[in-house]
C-alpha positions in Angstrom: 49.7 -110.1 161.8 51.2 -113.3 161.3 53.4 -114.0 164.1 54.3 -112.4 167.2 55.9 -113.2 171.1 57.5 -111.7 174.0 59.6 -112.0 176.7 60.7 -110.3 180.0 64.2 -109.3 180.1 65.5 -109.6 184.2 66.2 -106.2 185.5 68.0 -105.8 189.2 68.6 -103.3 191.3 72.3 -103.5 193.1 71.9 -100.5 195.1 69.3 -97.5 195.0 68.9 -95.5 192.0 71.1 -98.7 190.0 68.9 -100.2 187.4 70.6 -102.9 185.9 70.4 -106.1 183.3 73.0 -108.4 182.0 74.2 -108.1 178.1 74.3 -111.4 177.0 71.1 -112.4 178.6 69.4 -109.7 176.7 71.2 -110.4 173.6 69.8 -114.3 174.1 66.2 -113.4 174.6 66.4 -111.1 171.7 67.7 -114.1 169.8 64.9 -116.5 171.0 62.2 -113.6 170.6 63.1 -113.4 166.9 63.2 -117.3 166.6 59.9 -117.6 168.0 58.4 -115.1 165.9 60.3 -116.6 162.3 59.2 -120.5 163.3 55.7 -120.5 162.5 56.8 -119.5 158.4 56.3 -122.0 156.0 59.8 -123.5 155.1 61.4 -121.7 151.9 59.8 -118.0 153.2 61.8 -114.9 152.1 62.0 -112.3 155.1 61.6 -109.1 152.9 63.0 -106.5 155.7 63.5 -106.7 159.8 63.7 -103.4 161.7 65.3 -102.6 165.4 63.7 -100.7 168.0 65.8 -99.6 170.7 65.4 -97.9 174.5 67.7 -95.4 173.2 69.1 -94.3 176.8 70.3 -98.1 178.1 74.1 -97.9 177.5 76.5 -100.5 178.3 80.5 -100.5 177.1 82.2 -103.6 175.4 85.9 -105.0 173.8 86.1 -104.4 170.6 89.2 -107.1 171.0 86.5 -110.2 172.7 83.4 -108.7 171.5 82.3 -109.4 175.3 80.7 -106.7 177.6 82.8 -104.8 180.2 79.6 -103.7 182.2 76.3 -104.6 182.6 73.7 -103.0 180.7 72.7 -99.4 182.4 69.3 -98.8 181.7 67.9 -95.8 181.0 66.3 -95.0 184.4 69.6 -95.7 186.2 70.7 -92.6 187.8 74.0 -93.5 189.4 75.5 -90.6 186.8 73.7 -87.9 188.9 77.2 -87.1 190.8 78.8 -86.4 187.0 75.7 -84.2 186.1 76.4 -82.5 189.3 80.0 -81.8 188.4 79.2 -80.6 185.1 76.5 -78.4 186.3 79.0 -77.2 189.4 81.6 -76.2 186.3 78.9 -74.1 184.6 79.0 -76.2 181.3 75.1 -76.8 181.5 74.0 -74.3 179.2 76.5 -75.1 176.4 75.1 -79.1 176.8 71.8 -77.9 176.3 72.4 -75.8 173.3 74.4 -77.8 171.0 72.6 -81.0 172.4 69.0 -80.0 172.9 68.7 -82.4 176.0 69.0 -80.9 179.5 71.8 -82.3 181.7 70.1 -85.2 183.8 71.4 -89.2 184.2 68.7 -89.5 181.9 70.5 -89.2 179.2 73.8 -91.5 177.8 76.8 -89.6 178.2 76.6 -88.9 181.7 76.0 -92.7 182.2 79.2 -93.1 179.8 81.3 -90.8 181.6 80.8 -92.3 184.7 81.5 -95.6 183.6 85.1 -94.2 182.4 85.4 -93.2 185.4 84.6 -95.8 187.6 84.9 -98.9 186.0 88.6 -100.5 185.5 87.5 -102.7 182.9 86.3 -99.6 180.9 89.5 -97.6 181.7 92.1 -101.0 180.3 89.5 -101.1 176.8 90.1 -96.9 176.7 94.0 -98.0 177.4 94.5 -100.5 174.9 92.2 -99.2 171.9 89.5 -101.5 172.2 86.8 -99.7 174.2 83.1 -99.6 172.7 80.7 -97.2 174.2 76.8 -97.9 172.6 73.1 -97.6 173.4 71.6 -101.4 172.7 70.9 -101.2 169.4 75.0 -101.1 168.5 75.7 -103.7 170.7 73.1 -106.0 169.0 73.0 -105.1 166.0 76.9 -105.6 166.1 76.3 -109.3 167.7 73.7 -110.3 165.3 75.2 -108.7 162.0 78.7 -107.6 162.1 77.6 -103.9 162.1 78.4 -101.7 164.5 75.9 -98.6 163.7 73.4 -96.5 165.4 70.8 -93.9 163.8 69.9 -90.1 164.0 67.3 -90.8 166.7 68.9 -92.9 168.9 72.1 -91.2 168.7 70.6 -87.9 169.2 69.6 -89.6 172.4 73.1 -89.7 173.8 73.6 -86.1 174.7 77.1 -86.3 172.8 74.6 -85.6 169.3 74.5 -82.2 167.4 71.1 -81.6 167.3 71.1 -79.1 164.2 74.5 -80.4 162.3 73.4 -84.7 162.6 76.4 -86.0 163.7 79.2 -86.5 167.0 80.0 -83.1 168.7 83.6 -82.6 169.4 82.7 -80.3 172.5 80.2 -82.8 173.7 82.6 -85.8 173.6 85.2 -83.3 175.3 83.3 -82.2 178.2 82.3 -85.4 178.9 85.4 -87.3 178.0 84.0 -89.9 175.5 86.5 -90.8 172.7 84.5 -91.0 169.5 86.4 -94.1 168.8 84.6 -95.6 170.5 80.9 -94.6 169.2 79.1 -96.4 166.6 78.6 -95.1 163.2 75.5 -92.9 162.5 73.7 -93.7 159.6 69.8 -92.8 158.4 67.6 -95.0 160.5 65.6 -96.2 157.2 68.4 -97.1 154.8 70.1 -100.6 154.1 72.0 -101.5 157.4 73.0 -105.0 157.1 72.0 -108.2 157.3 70.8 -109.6 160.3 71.8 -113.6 161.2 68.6 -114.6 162.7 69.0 -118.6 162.1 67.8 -120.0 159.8 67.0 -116.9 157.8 69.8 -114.1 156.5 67.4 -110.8 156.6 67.8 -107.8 155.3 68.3 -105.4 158.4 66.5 -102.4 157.1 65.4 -99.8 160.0 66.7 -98.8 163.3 64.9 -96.3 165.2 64.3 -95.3 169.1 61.7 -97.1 170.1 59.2 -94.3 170.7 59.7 -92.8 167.3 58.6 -96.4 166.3 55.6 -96.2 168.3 54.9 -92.6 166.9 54.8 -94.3 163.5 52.8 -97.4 165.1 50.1 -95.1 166.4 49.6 -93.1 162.8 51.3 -90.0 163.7 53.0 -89.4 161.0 51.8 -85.3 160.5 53.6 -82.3 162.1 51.6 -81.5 165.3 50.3 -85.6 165.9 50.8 -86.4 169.5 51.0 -90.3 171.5 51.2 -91.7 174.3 52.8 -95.2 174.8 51.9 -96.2 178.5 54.8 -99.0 178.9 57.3 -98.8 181.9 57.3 -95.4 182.0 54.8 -93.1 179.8 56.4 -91.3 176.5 55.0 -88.3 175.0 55.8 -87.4 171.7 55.1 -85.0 169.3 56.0 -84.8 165.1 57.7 -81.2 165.0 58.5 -81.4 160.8 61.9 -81.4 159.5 62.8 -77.8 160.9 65.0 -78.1 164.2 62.4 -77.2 166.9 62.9 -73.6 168.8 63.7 -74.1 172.2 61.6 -75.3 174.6 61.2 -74.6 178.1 60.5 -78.3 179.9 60.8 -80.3 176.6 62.8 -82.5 174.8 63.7 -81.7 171.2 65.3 -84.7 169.5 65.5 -86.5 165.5 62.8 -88.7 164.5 62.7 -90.2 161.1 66.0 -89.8 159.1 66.1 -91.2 155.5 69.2 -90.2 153.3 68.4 -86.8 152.6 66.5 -85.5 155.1 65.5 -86.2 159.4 62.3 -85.1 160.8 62.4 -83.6 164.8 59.7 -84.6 167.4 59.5 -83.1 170.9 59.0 -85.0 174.1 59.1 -85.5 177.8 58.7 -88.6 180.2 57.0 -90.3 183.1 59.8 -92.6 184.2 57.4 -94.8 186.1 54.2 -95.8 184.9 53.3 -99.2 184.3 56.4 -99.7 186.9 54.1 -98.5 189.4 51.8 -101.1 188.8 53.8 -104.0 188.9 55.4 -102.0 192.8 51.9 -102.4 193.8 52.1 -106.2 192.9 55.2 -106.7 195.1 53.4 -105.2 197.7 50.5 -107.6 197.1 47.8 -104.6 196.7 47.1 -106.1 193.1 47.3 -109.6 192.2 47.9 -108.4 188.0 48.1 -104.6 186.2 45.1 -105.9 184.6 43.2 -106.0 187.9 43.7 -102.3 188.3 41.1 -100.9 186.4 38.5 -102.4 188.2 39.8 -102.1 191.3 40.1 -98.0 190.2 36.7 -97.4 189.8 35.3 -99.3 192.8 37.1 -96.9 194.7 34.6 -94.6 196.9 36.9 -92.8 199.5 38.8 -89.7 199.7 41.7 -89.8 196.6 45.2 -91.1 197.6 48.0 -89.0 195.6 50.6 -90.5 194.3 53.8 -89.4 192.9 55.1 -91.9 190.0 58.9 -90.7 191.0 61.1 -94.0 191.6 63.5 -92.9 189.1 63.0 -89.3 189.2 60.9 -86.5 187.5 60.9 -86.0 184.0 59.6 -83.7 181.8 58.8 -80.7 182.4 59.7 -80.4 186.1 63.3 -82.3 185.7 64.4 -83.3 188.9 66.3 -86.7 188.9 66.5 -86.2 193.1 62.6 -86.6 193.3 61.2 -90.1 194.5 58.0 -91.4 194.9 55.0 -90.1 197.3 52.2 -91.9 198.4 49.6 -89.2 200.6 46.7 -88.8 201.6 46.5 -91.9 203.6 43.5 -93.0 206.6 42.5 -95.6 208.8 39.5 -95.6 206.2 41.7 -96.0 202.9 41.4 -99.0 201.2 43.3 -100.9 198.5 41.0 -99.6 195.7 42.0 -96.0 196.7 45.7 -96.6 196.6 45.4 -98.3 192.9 43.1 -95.5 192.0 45.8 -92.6 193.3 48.8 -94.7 191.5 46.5 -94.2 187.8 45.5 -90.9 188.9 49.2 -89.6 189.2 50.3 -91.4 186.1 47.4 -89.5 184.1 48.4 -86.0 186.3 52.5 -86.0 184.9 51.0 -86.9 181.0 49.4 -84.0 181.7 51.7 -81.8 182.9 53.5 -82.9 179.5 50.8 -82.3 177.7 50.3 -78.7 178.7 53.6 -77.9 178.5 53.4 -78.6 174.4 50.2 -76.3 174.8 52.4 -73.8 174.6 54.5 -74.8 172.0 53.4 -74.4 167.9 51.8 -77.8 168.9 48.4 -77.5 170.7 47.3 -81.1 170.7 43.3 -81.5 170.6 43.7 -85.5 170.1 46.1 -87.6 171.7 46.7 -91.5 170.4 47.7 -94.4 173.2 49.1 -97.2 173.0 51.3 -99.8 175.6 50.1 -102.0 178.2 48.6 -99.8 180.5 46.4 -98.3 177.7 44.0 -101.2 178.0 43.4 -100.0 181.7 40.0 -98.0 180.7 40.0 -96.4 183.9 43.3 -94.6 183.1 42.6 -93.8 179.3 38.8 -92.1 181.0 41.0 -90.3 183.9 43.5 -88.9 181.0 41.7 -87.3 179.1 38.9 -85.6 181.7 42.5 -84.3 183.4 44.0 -83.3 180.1 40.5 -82.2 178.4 41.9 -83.7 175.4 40.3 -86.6 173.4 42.2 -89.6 174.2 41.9 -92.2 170.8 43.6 -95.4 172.5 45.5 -98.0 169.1 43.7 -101.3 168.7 47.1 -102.7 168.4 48.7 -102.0 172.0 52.3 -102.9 170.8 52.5 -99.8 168.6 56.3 -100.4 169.1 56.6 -103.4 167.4 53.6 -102.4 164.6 55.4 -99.2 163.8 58.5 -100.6 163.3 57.8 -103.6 161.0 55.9 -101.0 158.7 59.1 -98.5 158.2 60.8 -101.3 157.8 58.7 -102.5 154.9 59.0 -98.6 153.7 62.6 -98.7 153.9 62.5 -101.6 151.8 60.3 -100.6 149.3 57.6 -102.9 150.3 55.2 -100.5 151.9 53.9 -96.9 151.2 52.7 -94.8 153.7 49.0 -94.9 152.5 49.6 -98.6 153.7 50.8 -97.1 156.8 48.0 -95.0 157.7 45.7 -97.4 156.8 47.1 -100.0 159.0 47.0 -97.2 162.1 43.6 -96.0 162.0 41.6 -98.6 164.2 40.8 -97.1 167.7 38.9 -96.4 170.7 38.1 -93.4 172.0 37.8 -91.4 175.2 36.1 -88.2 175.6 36.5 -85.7 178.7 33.4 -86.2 180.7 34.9 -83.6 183.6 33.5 -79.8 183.6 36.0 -77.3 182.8 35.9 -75.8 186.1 36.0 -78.9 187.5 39.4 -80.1 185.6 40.8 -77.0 186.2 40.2 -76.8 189.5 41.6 -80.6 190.2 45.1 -79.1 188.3 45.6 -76.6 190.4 45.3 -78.8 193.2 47.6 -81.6 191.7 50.1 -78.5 191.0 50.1 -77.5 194.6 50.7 -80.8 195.8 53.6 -81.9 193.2 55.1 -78.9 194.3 55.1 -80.2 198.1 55.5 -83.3 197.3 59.1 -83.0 195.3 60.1 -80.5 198.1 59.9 -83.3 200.7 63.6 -84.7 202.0 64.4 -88.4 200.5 67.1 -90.0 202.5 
């Protein structure tokens, strides 16, 4: 590691279930993100290969005319498209999205998102009007700003919800029922292949991989083998599995989407989310019950009281309960109930949905007996030690919590010819690790109890 640096990008919240950020003040940070990182080379340094990382589910449109943005940036926990899933759902077109898409129908996903903006938004419906629309995850639109190409890969585009899972490319029925014009999509090409060149002053570098950002971190945390399994703890938690290079067989509660794609070949992965995870942390600092997410821990296990539970729903449930109406639940509450408990039942019902997750690819070819973790919230030992005595599973937490970042800059070195993946793996095997310490009966008895409560929990009315 030579360099590295990071900055916040400004998210708001204009109304509930809106999450929002501005395009061009993204597009700057990215800019000033990647100048920070180039400055500290030695004048006359070649930059061999860069790679791109996306969200994959933050969509915003744009003129192709101006180059400017029509809309702000919806990220992917916005839920604002729920009314269009409803529709769809209402019109009984649900099943066909799920097969040829392999993503169930929730404002998760980018082409709800998209066909609500066409719907809603005049500046949207002019750019459909006058040929100029642009309709993109983040990594078109910058990839567009910072090189001239406007291109997406398998994995991000498979994302979209507007993807053919098995054929790799733009479904006609897709775009139809949700009334995208594939005008105005970027190109799909391999995510490691030669994509451009990347204007990142002073330097002209080769723009070599573009991936969703948790396939990166799959790569970042070593899992690299059909049945490997991680956790990035970030925002929300992401679990992800490699599937190989057949197309996954349904899955009941999972997502099955690319991974790697190279010119001849893509690999599958399956997955599910906790929308709010390390969100839930920094809720609990607006509320002043925790001064920093790295306080949490300790606060955790000084607890002594009864256990808070706590339902990590702001934006929804994910995987594999699906319900984008669900919102957050804090119970359990006494005169006697201290701040320590509360932090405590926020980790605990992080660790309880990765679970859920994780049991839910139990029954799948993939029956994980290791997990790798990696994010932010992985340094929080009291929430790697909680995960795996509630999953039973050995947790192995990355030395190198930006698996993200790590992941990417090596397939972008293998894309270039650079790397090989003996390099890879070699870089990825530093960890930590985290044994179940809970009795069997004990874990299984504290599921069924976390199962009986999600299920009251979700049921409750949220006005």
């Amino acid at each position: 590691m030579i360099s590295r640096h990071t900055q916040n990008i400004q998210t708001t919240y204009p109304q509930s279930g809106w999450v929002e950020q501005e395009p061009e003040n993204l597009l700057a940070t990215v800019k000033q993100v990647a100048a920070a990182v180039l400055a500290p080379l030695p004048s006359g340094t070649v930059v061999l290969a860069a790679g791109l990382a996306n969200p994959g589910e933050s969509v915003l449109a744009w003129d192709a005319h101006s180059g400017q943005p029509l809309t702000p940036v919806l990220v992917w926990s916005d839920t604002r498209s729920s009314v269009t899933c409803d529709r769809l759902r209402a019109e009984e077109l649900e099943p066909q999205i799920v097969e040829r898409s392999g993503l169930r129908l929730d404002p998760y996903f980018c082409a709800a998102k998209f066909a609500w903006l066409l719907e809603h938004n005049r500046a949207v419906q002019d750019a459909l009007s006058g040929g100029s629309l642009r309709l993109c995850t983040l990594d078109a639109w910058i990839s567009y700003q910072l090189s001239g190409e406007y291109v997406t890969d398998h994995s991000t585009a498979s994302r979209t919800q507007l993807y053919h899972q098995e054929q790799g490319g733009w479904d006609s029925q897709l775009l139809a029922i949700f009334g995208v014009p594939e005008t105005a999509l970027p190109e799909i090409r391999p995510g490691l292949s030669p994509l451009g060149i990347l204007h990142l002053e002073p330097y002209r570098v080769p723009w070599t991989a573009a991936l969703l950002d948790q396939v990166a971190a799959l790569a970042g945390n070593g899992c690299l083998t059909p049945g490997d399994v991680k956790v990035t703890y970030g925002t929300g938690a992401f679990v992800l599995a490699q599937a190989g290079p057949a197309y996954p067989a349904s899955t009941s509660g999972l997502l099955r989407t690319v991974g790697l794609s190279q010119a001849q070949n893509r690999a599958f992965i399956l997955d599910g989310g906790v929308y709010s995870a390390g969100s839930a942390l920094q809720w609990l600092e607006r509320l002043g019950l925790l001064s920093h997410a790295s306080a949490a821990a300790v606060l955790a296990e000084q607890a002594s009281g009864a256990r808070v539970r706590f339902l990590p729903a702001f934006s929804g449930l994910g995987a594999p309960w699906w319900n984008s109406e669900a919102r957050g639940v804090l119970s359990g509450l006494s005169g006697e109930t201290t701040q320590a408990e509360i932090v405590r039942g926020v980790l605990d019902g992080i660790a309880s949905c990765v679970t859920d997750i994780l049991e839910q690819m139990n029954q799948t070819t993939i029956a994980p007996q290791r997990v790798r973790a990696d994010g932010g919230l992985a340094q929080n030992r009291y929430l790697m030690q909680r995960q795996a005595d509630l999953s039973g599973l050995v947790i192995e937490r990355s030395s190198e919590h930006e698996a993200t970042a790590l992941g990417m800059a090596l397939l972008a070195g293998i894309s270039a010819g650079t790397l090989d993946w003996a390099q890879v793996r070699t870089r990825t095997a530093s960890m930590q690790t985290f044994s179940p310490t809970l009795p069997e009966s004990e874990r299984q008895h504290e599921r069924a109890r976390w199962r009986d409560w999600l299920t009251q929990a979700v049921a409750l009315p949220h006005g």
